[in-house]
C-alpha positions as CSV (number, residue, x, y, z in Angstrom):
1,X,-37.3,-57.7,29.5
2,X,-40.0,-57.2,26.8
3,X,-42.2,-54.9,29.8
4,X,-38.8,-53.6,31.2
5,X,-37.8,-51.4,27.7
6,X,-40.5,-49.2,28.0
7,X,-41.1,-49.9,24.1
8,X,-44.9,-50.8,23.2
9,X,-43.9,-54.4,21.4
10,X,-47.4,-55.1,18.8
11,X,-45.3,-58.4,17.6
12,X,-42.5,-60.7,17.5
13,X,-41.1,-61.1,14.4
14,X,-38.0,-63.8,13.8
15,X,-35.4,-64.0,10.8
16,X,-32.9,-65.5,9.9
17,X,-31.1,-69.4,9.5
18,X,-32.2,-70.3,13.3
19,X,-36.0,-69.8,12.0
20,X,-35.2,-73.0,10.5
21,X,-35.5,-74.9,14.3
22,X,-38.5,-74.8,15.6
23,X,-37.6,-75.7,18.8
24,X,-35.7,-72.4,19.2
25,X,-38.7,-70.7,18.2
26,X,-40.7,-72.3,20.6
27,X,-38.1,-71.0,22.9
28,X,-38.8,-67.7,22.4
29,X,-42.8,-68.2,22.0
30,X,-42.5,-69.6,25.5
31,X,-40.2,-67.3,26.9
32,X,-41.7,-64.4,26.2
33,X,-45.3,-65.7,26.2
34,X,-46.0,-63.9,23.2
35,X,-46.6,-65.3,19.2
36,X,-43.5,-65.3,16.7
37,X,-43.9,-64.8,13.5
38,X,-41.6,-66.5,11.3
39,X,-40.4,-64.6,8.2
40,X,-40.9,-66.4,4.9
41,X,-37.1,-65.2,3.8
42,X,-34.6,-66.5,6.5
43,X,-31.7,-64.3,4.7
44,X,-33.6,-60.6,5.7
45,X,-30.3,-59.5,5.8
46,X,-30.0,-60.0,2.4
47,X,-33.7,-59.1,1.5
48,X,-33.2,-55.9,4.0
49,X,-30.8,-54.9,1.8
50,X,-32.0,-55.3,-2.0
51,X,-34.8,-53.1,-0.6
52,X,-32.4,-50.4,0.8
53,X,-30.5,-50.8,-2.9
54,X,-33.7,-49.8,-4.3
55,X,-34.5,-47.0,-2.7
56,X,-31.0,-45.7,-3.2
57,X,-32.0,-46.1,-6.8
58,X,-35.5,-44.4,-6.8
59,X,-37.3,-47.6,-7.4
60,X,-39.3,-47.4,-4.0
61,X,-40.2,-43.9,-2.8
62,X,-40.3,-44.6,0.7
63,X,-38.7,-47.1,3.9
64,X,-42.2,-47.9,4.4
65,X,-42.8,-49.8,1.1
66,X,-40.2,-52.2,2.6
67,X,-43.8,-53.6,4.5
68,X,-45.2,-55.1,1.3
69,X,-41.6,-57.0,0.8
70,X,-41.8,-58.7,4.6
71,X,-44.2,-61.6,4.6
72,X,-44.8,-64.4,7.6
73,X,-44.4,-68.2,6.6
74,X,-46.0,-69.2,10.4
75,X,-46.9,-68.4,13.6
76,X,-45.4,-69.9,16.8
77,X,-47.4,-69.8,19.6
78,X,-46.3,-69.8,23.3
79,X,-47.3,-73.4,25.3
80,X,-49.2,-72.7,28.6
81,X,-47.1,-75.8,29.4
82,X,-44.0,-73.9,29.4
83,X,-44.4,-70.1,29.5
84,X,-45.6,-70.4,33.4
85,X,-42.4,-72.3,34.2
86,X,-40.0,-70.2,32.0
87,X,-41.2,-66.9,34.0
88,X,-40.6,-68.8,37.6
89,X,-37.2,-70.0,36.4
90,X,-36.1,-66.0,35.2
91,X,-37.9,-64.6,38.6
92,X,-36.1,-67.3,40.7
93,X,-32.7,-66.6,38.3
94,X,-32.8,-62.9,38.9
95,X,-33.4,-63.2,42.7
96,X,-29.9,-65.5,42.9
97,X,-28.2,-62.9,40.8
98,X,-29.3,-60.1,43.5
99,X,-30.6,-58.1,40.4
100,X,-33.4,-55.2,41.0
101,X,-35.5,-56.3,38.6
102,X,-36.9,-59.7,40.9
């Protein structure tokens, strides 16, 4: 789905309470065969917006100062064990579903 948006993705970046279980971020290492990195704040919810309060109040001049607030605790890297299988199990599922995209 990644290739299919058209977007150019430069990297996977996970937040939140499930970057707590690693397994789930295997998951999505494996799935999409591409690195996650894991934010060092799992509330960036909450982080996203004490920086947006701050720029409301003039204490950052810009969204893009919001970069030196985001931070990675780790890197999850895809398993060649598993990302090969993962693709052949969403080819074969969108083949069943009669979807275009097989």
């Amino acid at each position: 789905l990644i290739e299919l948006s058209g977007a150019p993705v430069a990297r996977i970046v996970a937040a939140g309470g499930g970057t707590r279980i690693q397994p789930w971020m295997q998951a999505i290492a494996d799935a999409t065969g591409r690195p996650v990195e894991v934010s060092r704040v799992a509330e960036g919810a909450a982080l996203g917006a004490a920086f947006l309060g701050r720029l409301a109040a003039g204490l950052e001049s810009s969204i893009a100062d919001a970069a030196r607030w985001a931070s990675t605790d780790r890197i999850v890297e895809p398993s060649a064990d598993w990302a090969g299988p993962t693709k052949e199990r969403y080819r074969r599922s969108l083949a069943l579903s009669g979807s275009k995209l097989a």
